[in-house]
Every structure is written in C-alpha cells, then in structure tokens.
C-alpha positions as CSV (number, residue, x, y, z in Angstrom):
1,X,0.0,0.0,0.0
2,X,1.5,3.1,-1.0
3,X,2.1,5.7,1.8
4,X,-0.2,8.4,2.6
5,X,1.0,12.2,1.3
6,X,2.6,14.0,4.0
7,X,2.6,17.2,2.3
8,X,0.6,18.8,4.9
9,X,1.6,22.4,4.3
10,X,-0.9,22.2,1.1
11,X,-3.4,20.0,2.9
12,X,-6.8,21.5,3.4
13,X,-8.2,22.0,7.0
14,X,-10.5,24.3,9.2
15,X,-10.6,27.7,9.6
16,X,-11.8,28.3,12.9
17,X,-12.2,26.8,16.3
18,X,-16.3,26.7,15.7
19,X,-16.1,25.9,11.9
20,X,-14.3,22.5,13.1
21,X,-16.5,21.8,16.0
22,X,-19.9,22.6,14.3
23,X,-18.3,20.6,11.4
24,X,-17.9,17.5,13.9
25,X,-21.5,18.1,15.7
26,X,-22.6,17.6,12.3
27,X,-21.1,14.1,11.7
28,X,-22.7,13.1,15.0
29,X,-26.2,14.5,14.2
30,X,-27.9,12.4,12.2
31,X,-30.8,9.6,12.8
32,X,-29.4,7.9,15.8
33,X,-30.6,11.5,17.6
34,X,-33.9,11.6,15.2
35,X,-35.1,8.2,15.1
36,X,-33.5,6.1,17.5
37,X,-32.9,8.4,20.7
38,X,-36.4,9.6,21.5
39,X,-37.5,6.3,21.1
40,X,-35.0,4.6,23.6
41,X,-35.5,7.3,25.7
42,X,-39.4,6.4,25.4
43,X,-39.3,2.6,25.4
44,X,-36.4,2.4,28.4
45,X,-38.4,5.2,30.8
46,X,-37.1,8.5,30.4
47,X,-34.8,9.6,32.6
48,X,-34.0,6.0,33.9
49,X,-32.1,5.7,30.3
50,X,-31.1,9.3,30.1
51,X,-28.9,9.0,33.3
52,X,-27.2,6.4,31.8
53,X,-26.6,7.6,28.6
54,X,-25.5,11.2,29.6
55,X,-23.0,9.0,32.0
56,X,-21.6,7.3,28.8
57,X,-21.6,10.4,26.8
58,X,-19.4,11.9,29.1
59,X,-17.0,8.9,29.3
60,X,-16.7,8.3,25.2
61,X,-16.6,12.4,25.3
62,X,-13.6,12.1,27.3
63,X,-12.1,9.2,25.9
64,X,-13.2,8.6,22.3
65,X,-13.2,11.6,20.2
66,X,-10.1,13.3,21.9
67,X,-8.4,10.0,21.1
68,X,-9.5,10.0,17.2
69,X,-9.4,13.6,17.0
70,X,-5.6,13.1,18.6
71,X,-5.1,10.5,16.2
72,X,-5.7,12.1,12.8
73,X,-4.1,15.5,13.7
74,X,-1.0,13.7,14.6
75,X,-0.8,11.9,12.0
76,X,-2.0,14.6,9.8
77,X,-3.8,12.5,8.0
78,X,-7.0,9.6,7.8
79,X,-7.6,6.3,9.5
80,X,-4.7,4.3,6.9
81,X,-2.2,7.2,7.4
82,X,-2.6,7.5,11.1
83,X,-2.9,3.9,12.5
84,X,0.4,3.4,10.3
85,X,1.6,6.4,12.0
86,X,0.5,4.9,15.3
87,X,1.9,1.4,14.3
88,X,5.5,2.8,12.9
89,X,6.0,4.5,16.5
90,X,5.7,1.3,18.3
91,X,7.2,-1.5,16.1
92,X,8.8,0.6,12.6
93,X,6.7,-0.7,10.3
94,X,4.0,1.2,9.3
95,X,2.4,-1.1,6.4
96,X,0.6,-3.0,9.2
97,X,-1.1,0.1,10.3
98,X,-1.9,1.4,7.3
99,X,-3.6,-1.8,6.2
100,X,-5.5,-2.1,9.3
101,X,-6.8,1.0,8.4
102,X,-8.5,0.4,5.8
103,X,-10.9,-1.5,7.8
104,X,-12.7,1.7,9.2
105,X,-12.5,3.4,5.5
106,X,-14.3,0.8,4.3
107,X,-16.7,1.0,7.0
108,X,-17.7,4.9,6.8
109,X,-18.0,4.1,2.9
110,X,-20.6,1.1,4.1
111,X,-22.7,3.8,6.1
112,X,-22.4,6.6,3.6
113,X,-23.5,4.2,1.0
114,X,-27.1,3.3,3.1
115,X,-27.0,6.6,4.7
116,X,-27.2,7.3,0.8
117,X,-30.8,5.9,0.5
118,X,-31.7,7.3,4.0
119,X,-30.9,10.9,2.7
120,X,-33.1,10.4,-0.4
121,X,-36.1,9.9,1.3
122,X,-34.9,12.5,3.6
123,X,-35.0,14.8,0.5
124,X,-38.6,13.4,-1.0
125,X,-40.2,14.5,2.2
126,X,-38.7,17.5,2.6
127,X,-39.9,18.6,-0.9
128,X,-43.2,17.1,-0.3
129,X,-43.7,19.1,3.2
130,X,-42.6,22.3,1.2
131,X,-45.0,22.0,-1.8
132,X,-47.6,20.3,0.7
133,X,-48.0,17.1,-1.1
134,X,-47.5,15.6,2.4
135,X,-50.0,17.5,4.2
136,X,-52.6,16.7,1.7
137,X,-52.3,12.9,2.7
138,X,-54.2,13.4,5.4
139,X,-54.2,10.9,8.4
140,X,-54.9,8.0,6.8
141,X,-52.1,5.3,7.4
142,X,-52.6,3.2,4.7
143,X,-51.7,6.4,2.7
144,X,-49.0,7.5,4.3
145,X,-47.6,4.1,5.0
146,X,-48.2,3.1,0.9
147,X,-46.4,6.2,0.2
148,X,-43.4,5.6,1.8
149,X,-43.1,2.5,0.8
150,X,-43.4,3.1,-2.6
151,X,-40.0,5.0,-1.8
152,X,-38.4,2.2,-0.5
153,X,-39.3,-1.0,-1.0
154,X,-38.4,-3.9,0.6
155,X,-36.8,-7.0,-0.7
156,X,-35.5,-10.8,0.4
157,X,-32.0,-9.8,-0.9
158,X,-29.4,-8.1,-2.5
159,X,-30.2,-9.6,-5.9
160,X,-33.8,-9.2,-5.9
161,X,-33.0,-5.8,-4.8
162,X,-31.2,-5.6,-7.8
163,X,-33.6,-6.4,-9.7
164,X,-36.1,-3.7,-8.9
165,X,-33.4,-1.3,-10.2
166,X,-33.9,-2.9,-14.1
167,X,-37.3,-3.4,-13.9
168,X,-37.7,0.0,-12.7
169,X,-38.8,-0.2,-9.4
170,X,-36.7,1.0,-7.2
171,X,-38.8,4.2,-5.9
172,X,-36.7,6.5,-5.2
173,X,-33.5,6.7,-7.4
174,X,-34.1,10.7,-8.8
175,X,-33.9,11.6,-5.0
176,X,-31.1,9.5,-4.3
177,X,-29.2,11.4,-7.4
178,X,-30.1,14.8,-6.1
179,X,-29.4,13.8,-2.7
180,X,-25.5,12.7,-3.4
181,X,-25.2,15.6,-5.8
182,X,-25.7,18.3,-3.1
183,X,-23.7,16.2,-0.9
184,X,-20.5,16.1,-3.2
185,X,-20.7,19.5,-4.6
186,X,-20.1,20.6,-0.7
187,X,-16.8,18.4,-0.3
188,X,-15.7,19.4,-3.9
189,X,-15.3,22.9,-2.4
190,X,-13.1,21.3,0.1
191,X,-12.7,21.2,3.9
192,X,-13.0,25.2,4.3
193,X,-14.5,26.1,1.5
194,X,-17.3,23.3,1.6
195,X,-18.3,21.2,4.8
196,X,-17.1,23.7,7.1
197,X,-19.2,26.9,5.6
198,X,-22.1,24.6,5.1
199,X,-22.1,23.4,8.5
200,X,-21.8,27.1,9.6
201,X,-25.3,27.6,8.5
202,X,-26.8,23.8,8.2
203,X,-26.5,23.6,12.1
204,X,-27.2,27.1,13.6
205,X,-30.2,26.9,11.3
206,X,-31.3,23.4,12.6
207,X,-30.9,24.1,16.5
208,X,-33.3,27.2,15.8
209,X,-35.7,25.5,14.1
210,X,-35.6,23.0,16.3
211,X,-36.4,24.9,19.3
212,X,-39.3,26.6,17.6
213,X,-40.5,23.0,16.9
214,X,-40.0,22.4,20.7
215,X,-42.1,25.8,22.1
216,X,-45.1,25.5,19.7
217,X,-45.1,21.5,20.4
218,X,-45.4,22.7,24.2
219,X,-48.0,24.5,23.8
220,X,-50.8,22.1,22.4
221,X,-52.7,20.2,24.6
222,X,-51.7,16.3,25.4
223,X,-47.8,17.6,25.2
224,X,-47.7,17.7,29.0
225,X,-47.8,13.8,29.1
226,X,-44.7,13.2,26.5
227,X,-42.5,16.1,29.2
228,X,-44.1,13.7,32.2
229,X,-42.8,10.5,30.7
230,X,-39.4,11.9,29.5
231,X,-38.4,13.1,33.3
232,X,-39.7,9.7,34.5
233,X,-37.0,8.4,37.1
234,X,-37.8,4.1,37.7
235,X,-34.7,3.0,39.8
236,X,-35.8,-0.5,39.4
237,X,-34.9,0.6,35.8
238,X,-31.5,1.1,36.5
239,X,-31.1,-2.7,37.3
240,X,-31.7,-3.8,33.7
241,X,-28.8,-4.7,31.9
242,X,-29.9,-3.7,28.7
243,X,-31.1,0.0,29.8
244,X,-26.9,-0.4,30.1
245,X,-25.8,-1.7,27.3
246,X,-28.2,0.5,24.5
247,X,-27.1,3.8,27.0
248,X,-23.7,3.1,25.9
249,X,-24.8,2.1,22.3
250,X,-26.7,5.0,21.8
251,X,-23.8,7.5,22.8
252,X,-21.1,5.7,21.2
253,X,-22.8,6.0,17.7
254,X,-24.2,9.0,18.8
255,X,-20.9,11.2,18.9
256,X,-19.9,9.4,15.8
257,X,-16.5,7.3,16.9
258,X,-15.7,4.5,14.4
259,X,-12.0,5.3,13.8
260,X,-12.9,7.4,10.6
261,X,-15.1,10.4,10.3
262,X,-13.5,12.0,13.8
263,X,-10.1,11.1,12.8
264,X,-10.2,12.6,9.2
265,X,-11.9,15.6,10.6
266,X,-9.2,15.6,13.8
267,X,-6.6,15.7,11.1
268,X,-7.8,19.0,9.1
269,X,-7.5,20.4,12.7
270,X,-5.1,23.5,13.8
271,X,-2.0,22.4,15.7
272,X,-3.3,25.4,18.3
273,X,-6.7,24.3,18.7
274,X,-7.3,22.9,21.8
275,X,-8.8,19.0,21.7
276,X,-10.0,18.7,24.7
277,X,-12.4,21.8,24.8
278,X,-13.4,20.7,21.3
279,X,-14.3,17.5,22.1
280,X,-16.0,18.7,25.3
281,X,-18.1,21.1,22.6
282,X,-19.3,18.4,20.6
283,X,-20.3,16.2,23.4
284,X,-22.5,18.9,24.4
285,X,-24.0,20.2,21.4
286,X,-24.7,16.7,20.2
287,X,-26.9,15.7,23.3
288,X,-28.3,18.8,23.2
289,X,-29.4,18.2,19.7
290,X,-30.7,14.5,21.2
291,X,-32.5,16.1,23.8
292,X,-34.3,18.7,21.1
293,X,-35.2,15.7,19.2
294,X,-37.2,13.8,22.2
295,X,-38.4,17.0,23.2
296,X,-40.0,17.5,19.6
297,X,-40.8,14.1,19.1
298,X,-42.2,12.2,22.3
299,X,-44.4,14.8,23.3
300,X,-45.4,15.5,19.5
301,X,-46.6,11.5,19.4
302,X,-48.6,12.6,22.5
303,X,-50.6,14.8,21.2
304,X,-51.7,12.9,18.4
305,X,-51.7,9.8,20.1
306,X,-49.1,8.0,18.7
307,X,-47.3,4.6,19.2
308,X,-44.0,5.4,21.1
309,X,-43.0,1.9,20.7
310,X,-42.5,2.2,17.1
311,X,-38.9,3.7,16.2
312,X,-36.6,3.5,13.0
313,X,-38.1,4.6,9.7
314,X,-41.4,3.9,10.5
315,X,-41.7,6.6,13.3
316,X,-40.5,9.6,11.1
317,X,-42.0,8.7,7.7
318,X,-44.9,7.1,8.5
319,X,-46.2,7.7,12.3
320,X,-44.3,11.4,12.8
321,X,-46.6,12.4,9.3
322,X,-49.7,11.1,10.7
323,X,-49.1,13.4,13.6
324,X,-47.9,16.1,12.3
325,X,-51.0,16.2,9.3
326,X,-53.6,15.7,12.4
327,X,-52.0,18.9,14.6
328,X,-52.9,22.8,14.2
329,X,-50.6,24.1,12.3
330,X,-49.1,20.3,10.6
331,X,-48.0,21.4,7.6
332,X,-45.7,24.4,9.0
333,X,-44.7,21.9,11.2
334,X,-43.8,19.3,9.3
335,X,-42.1,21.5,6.7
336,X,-39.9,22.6,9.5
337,X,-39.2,19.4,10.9
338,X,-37.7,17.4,7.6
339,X,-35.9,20.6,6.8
340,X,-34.3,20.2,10.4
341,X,-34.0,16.5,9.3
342,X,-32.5,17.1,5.9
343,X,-29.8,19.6,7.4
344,X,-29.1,16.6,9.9
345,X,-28.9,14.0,7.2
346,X,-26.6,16.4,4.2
347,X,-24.2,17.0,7.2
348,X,-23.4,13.2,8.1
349,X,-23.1,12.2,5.1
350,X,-20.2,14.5,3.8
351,X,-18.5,13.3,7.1
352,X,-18.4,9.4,6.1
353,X,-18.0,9.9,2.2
354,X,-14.8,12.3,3.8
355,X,-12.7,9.7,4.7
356,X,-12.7,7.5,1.1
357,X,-12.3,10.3,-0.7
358,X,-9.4,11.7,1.4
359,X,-8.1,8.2,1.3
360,X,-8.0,8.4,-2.4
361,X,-6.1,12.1,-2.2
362,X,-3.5,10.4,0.7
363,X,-3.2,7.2,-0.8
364,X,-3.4,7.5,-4.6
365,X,-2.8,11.1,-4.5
366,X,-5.9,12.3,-6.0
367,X,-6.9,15.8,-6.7
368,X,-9.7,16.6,-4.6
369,X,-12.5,17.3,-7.5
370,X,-11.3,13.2,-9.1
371,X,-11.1,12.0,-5.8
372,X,-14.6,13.0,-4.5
373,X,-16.3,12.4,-8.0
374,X,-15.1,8.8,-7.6
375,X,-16.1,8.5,-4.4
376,X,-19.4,9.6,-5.4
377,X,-20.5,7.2,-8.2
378,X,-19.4,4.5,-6.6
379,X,-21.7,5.2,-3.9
380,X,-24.5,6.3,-6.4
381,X,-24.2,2.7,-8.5
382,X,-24.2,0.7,-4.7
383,X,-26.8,3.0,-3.3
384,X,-29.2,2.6,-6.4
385,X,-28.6,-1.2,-6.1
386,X,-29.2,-2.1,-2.1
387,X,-32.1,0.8,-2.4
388,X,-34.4,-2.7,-0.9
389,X,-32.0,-4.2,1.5
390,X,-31.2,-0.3,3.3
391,X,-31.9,-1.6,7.1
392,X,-30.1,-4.7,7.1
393,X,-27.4,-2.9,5.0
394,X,-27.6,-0.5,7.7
395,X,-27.3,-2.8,10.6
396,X,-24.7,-5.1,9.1
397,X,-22.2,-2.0,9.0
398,X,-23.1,-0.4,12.3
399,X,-23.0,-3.5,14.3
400,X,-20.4,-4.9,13.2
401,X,-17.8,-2.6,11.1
402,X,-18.0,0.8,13.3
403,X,-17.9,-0.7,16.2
404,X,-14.8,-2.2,15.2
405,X,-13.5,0.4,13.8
406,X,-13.5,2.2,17.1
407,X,-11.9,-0.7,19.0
408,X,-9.0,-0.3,16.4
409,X,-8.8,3.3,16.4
410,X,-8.9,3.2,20.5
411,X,-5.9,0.4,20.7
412,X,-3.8,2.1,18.0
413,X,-3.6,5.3,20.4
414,X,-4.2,4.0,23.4
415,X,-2.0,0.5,23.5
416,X,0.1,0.6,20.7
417,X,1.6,4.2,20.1
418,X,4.0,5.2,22.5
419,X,2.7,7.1,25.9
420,X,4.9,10.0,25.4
421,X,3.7,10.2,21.8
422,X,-0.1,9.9,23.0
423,X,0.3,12.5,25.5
424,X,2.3,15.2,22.9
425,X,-0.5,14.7,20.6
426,X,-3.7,15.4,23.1
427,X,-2.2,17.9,24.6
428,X,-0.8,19.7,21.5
429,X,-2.7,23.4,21.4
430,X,-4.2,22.5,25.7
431,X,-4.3,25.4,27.5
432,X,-4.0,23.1,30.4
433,X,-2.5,19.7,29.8
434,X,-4.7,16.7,30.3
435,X,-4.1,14.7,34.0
436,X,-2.9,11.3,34.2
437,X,-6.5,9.8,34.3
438,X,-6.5,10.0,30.7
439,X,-4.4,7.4,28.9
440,X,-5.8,4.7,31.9
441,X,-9.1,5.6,31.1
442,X,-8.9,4.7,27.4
443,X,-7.1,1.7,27.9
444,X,-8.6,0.2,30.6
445,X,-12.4,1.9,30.1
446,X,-13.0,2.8,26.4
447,X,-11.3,0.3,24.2
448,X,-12.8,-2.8,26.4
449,X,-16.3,-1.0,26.4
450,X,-16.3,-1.0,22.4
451,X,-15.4,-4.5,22.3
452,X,-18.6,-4.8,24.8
453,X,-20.1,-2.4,22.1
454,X,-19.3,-5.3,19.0
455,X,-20.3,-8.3,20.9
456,X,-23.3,-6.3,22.8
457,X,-24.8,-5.3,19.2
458,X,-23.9,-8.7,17.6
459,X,-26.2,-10.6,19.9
460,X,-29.0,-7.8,20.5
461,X,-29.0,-7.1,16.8
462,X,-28.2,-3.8,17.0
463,X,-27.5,-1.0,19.7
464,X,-27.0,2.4,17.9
C-alpha cells in the first residue's frame, strides 16, 4: 500500500475553532438522535435511560473523540495514514497500520453508501412538506404508509433488490441522485471552503428550528404527558442490563467514533486548537441536539396519540406524518421538521464519504474534485442497487464494522503508540495539559467498552 501524502503544508483544513467543532456536531447528528434516541428514551423510561446515557456520553466524550481527533491531527492525516503512524512508533513498520486502516474506510464508505438511501427519502419528504404534497395525505395510514413504501421497497435480498433497479422499481433513485449531488458538490469545495461553511449555516439553522419545533409543540394540549414520561425516574430501571448496554450504544454512535469520520476531521485540525475543549463542545451540542429531538418528538406522538414503541423509519415517515398532518398548524410543522432532518442527514453524510475520498487524495494522490467524484459514483451505482435491502445494509455496518472500527482506532492510540507520543499529541494546542487519568481511562475503560459495544450489538442485533 502506497504511503499516505505527507505534504501537509498544502493540505486543506478548518478555519476556525467553531467551523471544526460545528463541522464535527454535524457528523454526529444524524438519525441515531432523530429516530433512534427519542425512542430509547421512550421505550427504556425516560430519565432511567437518560442518566445512563448522559454518564456514557461523558466517558466516550472524554475518551473517544479526543483519542480519534488526537489521532488524525497527529498523523495529519485519515484512518490508513494515522494507525500506520500509530503502528511505525511502536514496532517501525507502518504497512501493518496502514492496512488495518482500511478496515474503518471501508466501513464509513458502508454507512455513507445506506445513509445514501436514508438521505433520499430525507430529500422526497422535505420537498413534499414544502409543496404540501404531504399535508394533503391526510391521516390516513394506509396512505401515508403506501407512500413511503413506494420509496423504498423492501426485498429478500441483494439480488432481488437488484432487480427492482432494471425493472424500474426501485422508488426513489431521482432523489437518491439529487441527494449525493448536493452532498459532493459541498466536499468538492473542500474542507473550508465546503463542509465547514455549510455546517456554519446547516447547524445554527437546525438548533433554531428545532427549538421553535420544541415551544409550539409545548403549547398544544396532550404535550404535557410526552415532558411527564421523558423526566420519569424508575430505579428499578437502572437494574436492567440492557437499559446499560443500548445507553452506551446510543452514545457511542451518537458522537460518531468509528476510527474514521472523527479522525479525518481531527486531522484538518489547527496544531493550536485545543482537543479537549473541542471535544467537550461536541459532546454537548450533540446531546443537546438529542434532547431537542425527544423533546419535539415524544411529546409530539402525545398529542396525536401515537405509538411510542414504534422507532426506525417507521416513526418519522410514516407515524411522525400522521401526527404532524392531524396537529394545528401540521403542515408548518412538518415542513420545518424534515428541513431540520435534511440539514441533519446532508451534514453526516459528507462526514463518512470524507474519509474514502481523502483516502483516495493520501493514498493514490488524487486531486480533490477526481477524488470526491469517484467517491461519489461509486456510492450512487451501490446505493441505487441495495435501495431494498437499506436496514439490514444498515445494521450489518453499524453493528459490526464501526464498532470495530472504534476498537482499532482506540488500541492504535491508546496500547500501541507510545505514551509520550499519545500524551504530545492530546495535549498539543491544551491550554492546560490533560491529567494522568487519561491514557488509563482509554485503555482500561474505552477500548474494552467498544469491544462490549461489538459483541453487545452482535447478539442484541443492533445497539445504535
């Protein structure tokens, strides 16, 4: 494998301290806070899975993304430059590293590739709230539920999935196209010039709206009962294992560490910025976004009556419509919503399509425009192909490859590059050097608790 380009005084990066960090709250909001949070925070009791999970968040906070941000800024460059950076420290050979590597490329090209799909229905219902089309579905939901799945349909397999794409099927591949297009005409402006201006406005933007969502949702009568069950407290609760075990698999997807988006993004990062704060910044403003979620959603399902068992897809294409169509003011609503969705979506998806491309630049030394073009049809042609297998797709690569991918990324810093190394490069920029708590608690806390995070998902089928 060739080695990665170390000409980093032409290498692209951030601007500012908040262009990097809203950047990396981005990457980390996405579905897991829209679909999946308010719905283990209404299925596990409230507060007796929020304590846990702001515990964890805290922990992987701490741990986790200093440690990849750390990583990639060292290194200066992606997951296949920087564990063979990590790997050539320790033993002198970096061709191990760099090969190991590839491992967590391959899985934030996985997720991009279904988060592909994801973000073209994303972008049908965002048009359709806008023009209304949604609205005028009513609350009927066999109509709402035949309309989304005549977006995306579901097949046995990958071949008969396949198959829907030549017989002309597949429901949603003009959205998909428009979808990726946006997506790699951002990164084709580069790191400054593309993710981190559009995540300048994409995020202010959704936090506002989001909050608007939150106070008119407040004030409509049945909301009282979604706020009563989210600050439910069951110690009894506590005592369940798997209350446990989706906590910590909720905020390790959450604040998106799979040993690739946060390295990339650590390594377009100012040698004076300081990684602890920014981590600390992202932690925050990711839960924050969470909490904005459940706060829209749960007591939204409330006031129409709503399932608040049903999560995934279901509950945002098919239930959240319902609702939203049968409230005062549903259409404004919903408009604002998917447009809070689609900015969610458009900015997590430029973070995992980030680190094959810039793996093409390192690598095979790429210009950036080739290197994200490539990138880009490759996931179109794969995306347009699984468009009926998207949630197993989905749950193969999150269970299984990011997961790992973190494990990897935590031992390369944390066990196999050299202490003195690991400590240069997280306090690099520190206004006040990081204590001695640190490099234990990543060894002997965070790299065994993503292991638990493989295994854990393996046999639950699932945790983020």
């Amino acid at each position: 494998m060739a080695a990665p380009d170390k000409t980093l005084e032409t290498r692209d990066g951030f601007k500012s301290k908040w262009g990097f960090i809203l950047a990396c709250i981005g990457s980390a909001v996405g579905m897991g806070n829209i679909w999946r949070f308010p719905i283990m925070v209404s299925t596990y009791g409230g507060m007796t899975f929020l304590l846990p999970y702001f515990l964890f968040v805290v922990l992987i906070g701490m741990s986790g993304v200093m440690e990849e941000f750390a990583l990639g800024r060292a290194a200066g460059a992606g997951p296949i430059g920087a564990f063979g950076y990590a790997t050539e420290d320790r033993t002198g050979k970096k061709k191990v590293g760099e090969a190991i590597g590839l491992l967590p490329v391959l899985g934030s090209m996985g997720l991009a590739i279904g988060y592909t799909v994801v973000l073209s229905w994303i972008f049908k219902y965002a048009f359709d709230s806008i023009t209304g089309s949604m609205y005028a579905m009513g609350t009927d939901m066999a109509t709402i539920g035949g309309a989304f799945g005549a977006i995306a349909p579901e097949n046995a397999n990958l071949i008969e999935s396949v198959k829907t794409v030549f017989s002309g099927e597949a429901g949603n591949t003009l959205w998909l196209v428009i979808g990726l297009v946006v997506s790699i005409v951002i990164m084709a402006l580069g790191v400054s010039g593309g993710i981190e201006k559009a995540n300048k406005i994409m995020m202010p933007v959704l936090f506002g709206l989001f909050l608007i969502l939150a106070v008119y949702i407040a004030t409509l009568p049945g909301a009282s009962e979604g706020y009563k069950y989210i600050l439910t407290l069951n110690p009894a609760g506590l005592l369940n294992p798997n209350v446990w075990i989706f906590a910590f698999g909720q905020a390790f997807f959450s604040l998106s560490v799979a040993g690739n988006g946060s390295v990339i993004y650590g390594s377009y990062l100012p040698k004076n910025e300081d990684i602890g704060s920014s981590a600390r910044n992202v932690a925050i403003f990711d839960t924050l976004a969470a909490l904005l979620a459940a706060f829209v959603i749960i007591p939204a399902m409330a006031v129409g009556g709503g399932d608040l068992t049903k999560g995934g897809p279901g509950l945002m294409f098919v239930w959240l419509v319902n609702v939203f169509n049968g409230m005062p003011g549903g259409r404004i609503v919903g408009a604002i919503f998917f447009i809070c969705v689609l900015f969610a979506g458009v900015s997590s998806i430029i973070n995992l399509y980030e680190a094959p491309a810039a793996t093409l630049q390192e690598v095979f030394h790429f210009k950036r425009l080739p290197a994200v073009l490539t990138i880009g049809v490759i996931g179109a042609i794969i995306a347009v192909c699984i468009q009926g297998i998207t949630s197993p797709w989905m749950d193969a690569v999150s269970i299984y490859i990011c997961p790992l991918g973190a494990a990897l990324a935590g031992v390369m810093f944390f066990w196999v590059l050299t202490k003195e190394k690991a400590l240069a490069a997280i306090n690099e920029g520190a206004k006040k050097p990081i204590g001695k708590w640190f490099l234990p608690l990543g060894k002997f806390v965070y790299v065994p608790l993503c292991i638990v995070a493989l295994v854990a998902g393996a046999a639950l089928g699932g945790i983020g």
